[in-house]
Biopython code that builds the backbone (N, CA, C, O; Angstrom):
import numpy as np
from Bio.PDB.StructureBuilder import StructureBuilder

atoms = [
    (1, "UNK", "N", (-16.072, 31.591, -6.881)),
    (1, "UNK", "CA", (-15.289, 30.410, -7.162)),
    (1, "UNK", "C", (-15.512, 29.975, -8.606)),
    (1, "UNK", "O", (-16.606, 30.156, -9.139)),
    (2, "UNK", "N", (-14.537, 29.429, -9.219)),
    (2, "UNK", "CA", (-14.758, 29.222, -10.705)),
    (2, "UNK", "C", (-13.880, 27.961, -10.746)),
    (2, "UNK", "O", (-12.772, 27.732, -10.260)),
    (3, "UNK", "N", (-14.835, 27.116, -11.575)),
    (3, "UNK", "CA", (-14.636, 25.125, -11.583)),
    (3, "UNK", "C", (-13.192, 25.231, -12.298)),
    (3, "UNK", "O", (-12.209, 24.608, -11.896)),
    (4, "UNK", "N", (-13.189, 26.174, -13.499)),
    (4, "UNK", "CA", (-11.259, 25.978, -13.456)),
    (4, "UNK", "C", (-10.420, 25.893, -12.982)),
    (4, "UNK", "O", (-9.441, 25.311, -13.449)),
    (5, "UNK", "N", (-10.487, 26.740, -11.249)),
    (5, "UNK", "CA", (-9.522, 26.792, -10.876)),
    (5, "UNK", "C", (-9.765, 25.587, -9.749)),
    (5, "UNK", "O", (-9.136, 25.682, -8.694)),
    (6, "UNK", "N", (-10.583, 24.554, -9.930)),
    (6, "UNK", "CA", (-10.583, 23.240, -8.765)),
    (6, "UNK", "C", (-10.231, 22.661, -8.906)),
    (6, "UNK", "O", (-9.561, 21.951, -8.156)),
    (7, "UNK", "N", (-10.555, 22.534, -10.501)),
    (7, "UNK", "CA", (-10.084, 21.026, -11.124)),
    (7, "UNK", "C", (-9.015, 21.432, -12.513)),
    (7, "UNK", "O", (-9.278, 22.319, -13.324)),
    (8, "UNK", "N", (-7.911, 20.651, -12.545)),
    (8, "UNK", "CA", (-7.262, 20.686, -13.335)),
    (8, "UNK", "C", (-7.045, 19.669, -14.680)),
    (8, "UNK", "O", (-7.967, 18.859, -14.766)),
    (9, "UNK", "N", (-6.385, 19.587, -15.368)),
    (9, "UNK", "CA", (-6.020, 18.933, -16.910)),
    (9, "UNK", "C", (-5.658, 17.922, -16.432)),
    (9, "UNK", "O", (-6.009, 16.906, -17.032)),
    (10, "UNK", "N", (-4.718, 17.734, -15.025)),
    (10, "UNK", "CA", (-4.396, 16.409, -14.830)),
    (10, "UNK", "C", (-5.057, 15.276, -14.176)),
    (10, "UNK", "O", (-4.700, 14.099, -14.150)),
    (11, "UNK", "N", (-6.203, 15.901, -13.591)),
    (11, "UNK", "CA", (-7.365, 15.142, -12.863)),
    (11, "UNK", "C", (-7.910, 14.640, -13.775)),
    (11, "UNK", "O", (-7.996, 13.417, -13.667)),
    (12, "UNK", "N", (-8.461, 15.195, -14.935)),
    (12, "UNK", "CA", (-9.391, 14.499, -16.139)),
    (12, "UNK", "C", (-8.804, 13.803, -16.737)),
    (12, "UNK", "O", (-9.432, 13.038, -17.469)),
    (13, "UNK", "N", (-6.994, 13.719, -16.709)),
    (13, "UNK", "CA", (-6.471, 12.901, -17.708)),
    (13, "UNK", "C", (-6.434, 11.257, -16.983)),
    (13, "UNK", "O", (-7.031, 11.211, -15.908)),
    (14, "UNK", "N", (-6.025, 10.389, -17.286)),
    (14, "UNK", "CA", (-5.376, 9.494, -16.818)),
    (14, "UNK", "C", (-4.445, 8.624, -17.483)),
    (14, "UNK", "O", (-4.593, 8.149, -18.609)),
    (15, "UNK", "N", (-2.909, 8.353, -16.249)),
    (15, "UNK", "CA", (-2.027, 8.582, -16.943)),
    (15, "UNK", "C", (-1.591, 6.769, -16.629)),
    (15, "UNK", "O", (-0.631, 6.250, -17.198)),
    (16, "UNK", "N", (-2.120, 6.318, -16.049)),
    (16, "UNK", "CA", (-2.426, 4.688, -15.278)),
    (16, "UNK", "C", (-3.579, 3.902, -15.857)),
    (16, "UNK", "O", (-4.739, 4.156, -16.183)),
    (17, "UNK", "N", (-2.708, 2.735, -15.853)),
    (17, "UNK", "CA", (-4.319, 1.937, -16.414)),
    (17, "UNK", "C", (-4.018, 0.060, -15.915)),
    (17, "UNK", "O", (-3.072, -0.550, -16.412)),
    (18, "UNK", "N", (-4.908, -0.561, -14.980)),
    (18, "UNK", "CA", (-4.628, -1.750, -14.735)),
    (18, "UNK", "C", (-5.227, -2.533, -16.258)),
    (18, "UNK", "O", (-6.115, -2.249, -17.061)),
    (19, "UNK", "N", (-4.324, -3.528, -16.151)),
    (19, "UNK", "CA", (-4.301, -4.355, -17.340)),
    (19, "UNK", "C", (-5.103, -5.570, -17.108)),
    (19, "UNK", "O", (-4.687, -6.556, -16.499)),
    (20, "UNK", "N", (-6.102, -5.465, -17.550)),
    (20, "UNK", "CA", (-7.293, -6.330, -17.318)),
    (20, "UNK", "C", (-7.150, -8.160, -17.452)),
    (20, "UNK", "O", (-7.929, -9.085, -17.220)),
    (21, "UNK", "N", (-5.598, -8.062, -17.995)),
    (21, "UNK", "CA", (-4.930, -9.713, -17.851)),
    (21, "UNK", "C", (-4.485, -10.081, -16.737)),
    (21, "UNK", "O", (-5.067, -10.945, -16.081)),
    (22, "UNK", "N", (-2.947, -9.263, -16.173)),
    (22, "UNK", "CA", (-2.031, -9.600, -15.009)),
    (22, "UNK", "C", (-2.490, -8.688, -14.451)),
    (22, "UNK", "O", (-1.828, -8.742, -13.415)),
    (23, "UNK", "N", (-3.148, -7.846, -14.331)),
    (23, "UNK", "CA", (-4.250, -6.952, -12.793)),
    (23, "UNK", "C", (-3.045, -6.207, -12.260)),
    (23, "UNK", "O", (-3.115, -5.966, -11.055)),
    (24, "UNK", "N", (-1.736, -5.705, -13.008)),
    (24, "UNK", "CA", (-0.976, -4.563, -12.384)),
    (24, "UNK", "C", (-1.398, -3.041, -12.847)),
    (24, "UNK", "O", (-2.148, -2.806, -13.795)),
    (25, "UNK", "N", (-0.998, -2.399, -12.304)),
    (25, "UNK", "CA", (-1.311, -0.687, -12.762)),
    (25, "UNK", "C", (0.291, -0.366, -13.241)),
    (25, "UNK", "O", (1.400, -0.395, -12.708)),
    (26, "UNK", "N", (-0.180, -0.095, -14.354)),
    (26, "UNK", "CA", (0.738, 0.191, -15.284)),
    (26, "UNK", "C", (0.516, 1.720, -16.320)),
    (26, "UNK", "O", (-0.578, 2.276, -16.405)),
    (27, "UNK", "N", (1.981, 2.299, -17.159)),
    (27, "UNK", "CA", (1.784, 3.378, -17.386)),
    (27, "UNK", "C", (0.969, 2.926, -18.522)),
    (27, "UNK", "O", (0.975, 1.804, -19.027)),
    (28, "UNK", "N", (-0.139, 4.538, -19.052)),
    (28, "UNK", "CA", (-0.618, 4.357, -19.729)),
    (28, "UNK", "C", (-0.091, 4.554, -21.066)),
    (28, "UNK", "O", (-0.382, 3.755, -21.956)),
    (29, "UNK", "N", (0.803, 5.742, -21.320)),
    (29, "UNK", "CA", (1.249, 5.901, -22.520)),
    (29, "UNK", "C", (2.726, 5.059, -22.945)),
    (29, "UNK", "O", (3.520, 5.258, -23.865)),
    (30, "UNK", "N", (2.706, 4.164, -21.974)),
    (30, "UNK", "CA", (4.691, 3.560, -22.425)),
    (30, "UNK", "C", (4.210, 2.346, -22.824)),
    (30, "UNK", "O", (4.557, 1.759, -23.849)),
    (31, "UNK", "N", (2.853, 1.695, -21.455)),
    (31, "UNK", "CA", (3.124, 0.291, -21.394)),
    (31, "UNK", "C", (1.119, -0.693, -22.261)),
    (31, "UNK", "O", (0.565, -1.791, -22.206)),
    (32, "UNK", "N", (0.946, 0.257, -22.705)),
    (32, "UNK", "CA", (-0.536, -0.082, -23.776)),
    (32, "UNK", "C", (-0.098, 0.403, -24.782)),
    (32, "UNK", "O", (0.483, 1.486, -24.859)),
    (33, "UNK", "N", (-0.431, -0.678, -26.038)),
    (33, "UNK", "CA", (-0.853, -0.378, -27.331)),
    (33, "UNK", "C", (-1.828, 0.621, -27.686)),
    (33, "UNK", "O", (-2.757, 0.631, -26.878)),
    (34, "UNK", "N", (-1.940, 1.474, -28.623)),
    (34, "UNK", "CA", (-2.574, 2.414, -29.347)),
    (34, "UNK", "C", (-3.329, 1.933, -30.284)),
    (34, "UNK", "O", (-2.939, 1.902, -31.451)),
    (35, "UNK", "N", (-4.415, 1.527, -29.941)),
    (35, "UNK", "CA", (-5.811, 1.289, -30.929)),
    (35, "UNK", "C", (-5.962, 1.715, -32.190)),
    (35, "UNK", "O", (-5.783, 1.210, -33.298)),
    (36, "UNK", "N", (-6.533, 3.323, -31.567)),
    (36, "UNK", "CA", (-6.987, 4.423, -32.588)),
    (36, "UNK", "C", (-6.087, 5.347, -32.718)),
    (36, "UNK", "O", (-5.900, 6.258, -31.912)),
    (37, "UNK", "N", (-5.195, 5.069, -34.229)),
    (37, "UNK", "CA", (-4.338, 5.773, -34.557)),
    (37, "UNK", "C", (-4.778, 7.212, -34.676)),
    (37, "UNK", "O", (-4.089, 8.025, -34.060)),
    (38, "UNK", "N", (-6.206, 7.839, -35.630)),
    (38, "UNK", "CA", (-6.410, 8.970, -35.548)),
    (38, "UNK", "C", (-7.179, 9.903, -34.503)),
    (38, "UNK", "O", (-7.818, 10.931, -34.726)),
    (39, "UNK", "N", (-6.813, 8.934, -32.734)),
    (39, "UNK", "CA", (-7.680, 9.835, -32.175)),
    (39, "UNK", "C", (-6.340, 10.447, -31.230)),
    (39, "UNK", "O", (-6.505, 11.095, -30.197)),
    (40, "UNK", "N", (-5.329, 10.184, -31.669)),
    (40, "UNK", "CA", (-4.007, 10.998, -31.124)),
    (40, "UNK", "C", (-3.828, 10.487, -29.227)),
    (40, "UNK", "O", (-3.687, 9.317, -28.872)),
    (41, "UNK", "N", (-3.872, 11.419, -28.482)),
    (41, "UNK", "CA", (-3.574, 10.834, -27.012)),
    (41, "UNK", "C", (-4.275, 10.567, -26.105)),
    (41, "UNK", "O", (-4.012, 10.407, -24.913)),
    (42, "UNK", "N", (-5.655, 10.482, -26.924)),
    (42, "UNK", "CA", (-7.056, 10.052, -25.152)),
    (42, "UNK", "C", (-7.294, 8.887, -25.025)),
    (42, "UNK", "O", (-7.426, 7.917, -25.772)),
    (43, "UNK", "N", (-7.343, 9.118, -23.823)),
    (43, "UNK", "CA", (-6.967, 7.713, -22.528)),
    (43, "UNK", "C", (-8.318, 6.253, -23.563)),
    (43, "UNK", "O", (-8.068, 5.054, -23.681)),
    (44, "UNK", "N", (-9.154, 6.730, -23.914)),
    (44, "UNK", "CA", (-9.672, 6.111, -24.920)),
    (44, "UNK", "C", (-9.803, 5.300, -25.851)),
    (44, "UNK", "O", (-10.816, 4.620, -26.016)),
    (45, "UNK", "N", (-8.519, 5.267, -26.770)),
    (45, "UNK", "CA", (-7.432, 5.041, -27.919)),
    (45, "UNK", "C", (-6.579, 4.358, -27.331)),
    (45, "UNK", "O", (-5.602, 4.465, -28.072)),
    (46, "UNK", "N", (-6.225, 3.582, -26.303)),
    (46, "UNK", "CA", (-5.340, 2.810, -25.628)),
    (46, "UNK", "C", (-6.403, 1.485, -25.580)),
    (46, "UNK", "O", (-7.633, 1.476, -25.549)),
    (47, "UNK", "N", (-5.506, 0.468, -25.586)),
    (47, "UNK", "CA", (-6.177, -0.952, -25.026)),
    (47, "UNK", "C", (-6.344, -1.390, -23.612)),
    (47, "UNK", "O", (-5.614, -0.739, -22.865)),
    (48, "UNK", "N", (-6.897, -2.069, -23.148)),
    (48, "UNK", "CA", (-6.555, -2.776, -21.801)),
    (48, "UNK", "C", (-6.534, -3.541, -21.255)),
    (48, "UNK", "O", (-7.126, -3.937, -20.251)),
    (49, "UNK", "N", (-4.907, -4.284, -22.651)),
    (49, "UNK", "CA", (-4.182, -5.045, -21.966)),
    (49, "UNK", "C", (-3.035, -4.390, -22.598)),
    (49, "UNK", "O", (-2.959, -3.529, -23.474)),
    (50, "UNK", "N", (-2.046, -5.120, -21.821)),
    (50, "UNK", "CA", (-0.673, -3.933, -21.659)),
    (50, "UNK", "C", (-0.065, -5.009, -22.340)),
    (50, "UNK", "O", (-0.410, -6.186, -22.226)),
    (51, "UNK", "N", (1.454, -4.297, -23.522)),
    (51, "UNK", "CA", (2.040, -4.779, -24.673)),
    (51, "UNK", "C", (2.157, -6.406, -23.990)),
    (51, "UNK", "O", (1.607, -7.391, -24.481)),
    (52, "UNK", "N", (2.968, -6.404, -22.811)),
    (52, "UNK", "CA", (3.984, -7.860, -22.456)),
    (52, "UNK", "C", (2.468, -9.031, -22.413)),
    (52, "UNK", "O", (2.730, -10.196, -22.710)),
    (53, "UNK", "N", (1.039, -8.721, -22.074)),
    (53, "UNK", "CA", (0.344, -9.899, -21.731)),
    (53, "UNK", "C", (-0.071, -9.501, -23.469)),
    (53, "UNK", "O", (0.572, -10.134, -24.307)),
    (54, "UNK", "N", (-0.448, -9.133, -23.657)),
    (54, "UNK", "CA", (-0.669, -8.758, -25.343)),
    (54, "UNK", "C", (0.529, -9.741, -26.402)),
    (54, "UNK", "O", (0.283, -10.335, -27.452)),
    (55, "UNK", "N", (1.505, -9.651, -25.847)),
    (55, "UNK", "CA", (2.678, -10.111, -26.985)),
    (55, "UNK", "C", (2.994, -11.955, -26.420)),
    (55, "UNK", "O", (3.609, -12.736, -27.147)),
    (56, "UNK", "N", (2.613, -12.230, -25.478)),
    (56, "UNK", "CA", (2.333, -13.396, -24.627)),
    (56, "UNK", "C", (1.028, -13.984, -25.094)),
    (56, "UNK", "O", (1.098, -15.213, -25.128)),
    (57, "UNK", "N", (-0.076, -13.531, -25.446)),
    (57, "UNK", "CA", (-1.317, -14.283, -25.745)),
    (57, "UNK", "C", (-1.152, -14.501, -27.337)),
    (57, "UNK", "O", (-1.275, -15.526, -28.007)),
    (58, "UNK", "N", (-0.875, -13.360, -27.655)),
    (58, "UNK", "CA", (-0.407, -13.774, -29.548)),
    (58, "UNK", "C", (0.688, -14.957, -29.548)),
    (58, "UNK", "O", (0.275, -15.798, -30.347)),
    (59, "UNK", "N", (1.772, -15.326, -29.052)),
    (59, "UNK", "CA", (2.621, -16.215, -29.011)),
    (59, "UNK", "C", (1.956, -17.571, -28.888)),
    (59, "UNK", "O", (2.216, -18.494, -29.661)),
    (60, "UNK", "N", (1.122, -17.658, -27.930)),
    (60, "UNK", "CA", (0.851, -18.806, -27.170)),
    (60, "UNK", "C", (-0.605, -19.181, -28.263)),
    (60, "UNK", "O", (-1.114, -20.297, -28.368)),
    (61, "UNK", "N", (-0.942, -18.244, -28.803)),
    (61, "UNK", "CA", (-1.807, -19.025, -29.482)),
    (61, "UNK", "C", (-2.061, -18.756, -31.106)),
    (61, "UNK", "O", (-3.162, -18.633, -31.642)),
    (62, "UNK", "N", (-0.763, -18.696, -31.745)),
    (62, "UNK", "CA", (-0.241, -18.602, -33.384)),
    (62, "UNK", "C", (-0.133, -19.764, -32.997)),
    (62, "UNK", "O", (0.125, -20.424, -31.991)),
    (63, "UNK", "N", (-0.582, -19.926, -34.797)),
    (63, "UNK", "CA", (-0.846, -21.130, -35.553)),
    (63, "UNK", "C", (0.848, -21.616, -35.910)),
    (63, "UNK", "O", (1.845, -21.046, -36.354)),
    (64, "UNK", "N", (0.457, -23.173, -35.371)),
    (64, "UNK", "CA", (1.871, -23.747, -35.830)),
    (64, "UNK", "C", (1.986, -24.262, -37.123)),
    (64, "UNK", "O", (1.180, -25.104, -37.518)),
    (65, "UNK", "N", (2.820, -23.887, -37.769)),
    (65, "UNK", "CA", (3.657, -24.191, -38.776)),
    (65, "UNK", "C", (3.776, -25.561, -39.028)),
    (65, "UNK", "O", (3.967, -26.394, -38.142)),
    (66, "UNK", "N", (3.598, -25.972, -40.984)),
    (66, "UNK", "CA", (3.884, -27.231, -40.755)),
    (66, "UNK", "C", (5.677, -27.445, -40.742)),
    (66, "UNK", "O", (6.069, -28.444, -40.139)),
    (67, "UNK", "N", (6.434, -26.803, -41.198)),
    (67, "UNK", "CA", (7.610, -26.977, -40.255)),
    (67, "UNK", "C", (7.705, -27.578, -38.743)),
    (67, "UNK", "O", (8.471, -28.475, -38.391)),
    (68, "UNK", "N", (6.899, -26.990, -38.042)),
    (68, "UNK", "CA", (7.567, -26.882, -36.832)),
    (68, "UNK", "C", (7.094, -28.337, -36.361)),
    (68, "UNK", "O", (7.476, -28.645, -35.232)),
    (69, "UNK", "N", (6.175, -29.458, -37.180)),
    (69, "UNK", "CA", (5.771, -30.979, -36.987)),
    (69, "UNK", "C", (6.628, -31.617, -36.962)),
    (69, "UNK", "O", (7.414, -31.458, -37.896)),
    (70, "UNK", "N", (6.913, -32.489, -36.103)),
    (70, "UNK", "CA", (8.148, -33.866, -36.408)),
    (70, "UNK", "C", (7.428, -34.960, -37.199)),
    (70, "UNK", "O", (6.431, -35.678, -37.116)),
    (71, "UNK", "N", (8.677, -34.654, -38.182)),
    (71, "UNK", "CA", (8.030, -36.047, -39.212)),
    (71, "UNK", "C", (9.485, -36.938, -39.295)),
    (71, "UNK", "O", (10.696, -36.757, -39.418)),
    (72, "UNK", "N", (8.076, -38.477, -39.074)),
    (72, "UNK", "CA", (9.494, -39.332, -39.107)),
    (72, "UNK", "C", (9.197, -40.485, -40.323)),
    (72, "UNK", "O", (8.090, -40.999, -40.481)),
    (73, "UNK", "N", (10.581, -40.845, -41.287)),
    (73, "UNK", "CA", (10.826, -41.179, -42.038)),
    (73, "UNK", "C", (10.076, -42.996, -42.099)),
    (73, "UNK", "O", (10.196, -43.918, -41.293)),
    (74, "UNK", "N", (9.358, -42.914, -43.352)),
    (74, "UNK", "CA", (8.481, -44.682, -42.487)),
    (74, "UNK", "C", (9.120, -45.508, -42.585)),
    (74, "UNK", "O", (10.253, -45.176, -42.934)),
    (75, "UNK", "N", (8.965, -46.633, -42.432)),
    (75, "UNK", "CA", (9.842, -47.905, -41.532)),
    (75, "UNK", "C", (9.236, -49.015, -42.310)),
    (75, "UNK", "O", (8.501, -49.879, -41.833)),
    (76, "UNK", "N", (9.719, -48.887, -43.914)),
    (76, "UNK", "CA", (8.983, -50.287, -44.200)),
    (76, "UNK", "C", (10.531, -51.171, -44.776)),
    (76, "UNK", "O", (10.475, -52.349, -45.127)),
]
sb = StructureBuilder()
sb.init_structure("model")
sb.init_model(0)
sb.init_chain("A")
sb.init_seg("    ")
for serial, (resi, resn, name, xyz) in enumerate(atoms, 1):
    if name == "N":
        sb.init_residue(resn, " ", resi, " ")
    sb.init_atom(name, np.array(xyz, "f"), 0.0, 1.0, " ", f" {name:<3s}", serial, name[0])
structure = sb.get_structure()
């Protein structure tokens, strides 16, 4: 018997990853950001949290603008 032929490329890979924010299992290569640009495709080099709670926590907590203050004209 020889361990190559038990275990395959797709057992060691993984192609799923729950997102340690909203706790769904999600794909790994569509739905996580890529960390480490020069380590190419291991499961490694992915984050874990997935783009939508990722692009939701940056929103919710950028710095507001002094634009975006209501200013009102004084009243003397």
């Amino acid at each position: 018997m020889d361990i190559d032929d038990q275990v395959g490329l797709e057992n060691l890979l993984f192609f799923d990853r729950r997102c340690r924010t909203c706790g769904e299992v999600k794909g790994l290569l569509t739905d996580f950001y890529l960390t480490r640009k020069n380590r190419n495709n291991l499961a490694s080099s992915y984050s874990y949290e997935c783009k939508i709670c990722t692009i939701e926590r940056i929103s919710k907590n950028r710095k507001k603008t002094k634009n975006t203050l209501e200013w009102y004209y004084p009243d003397w």
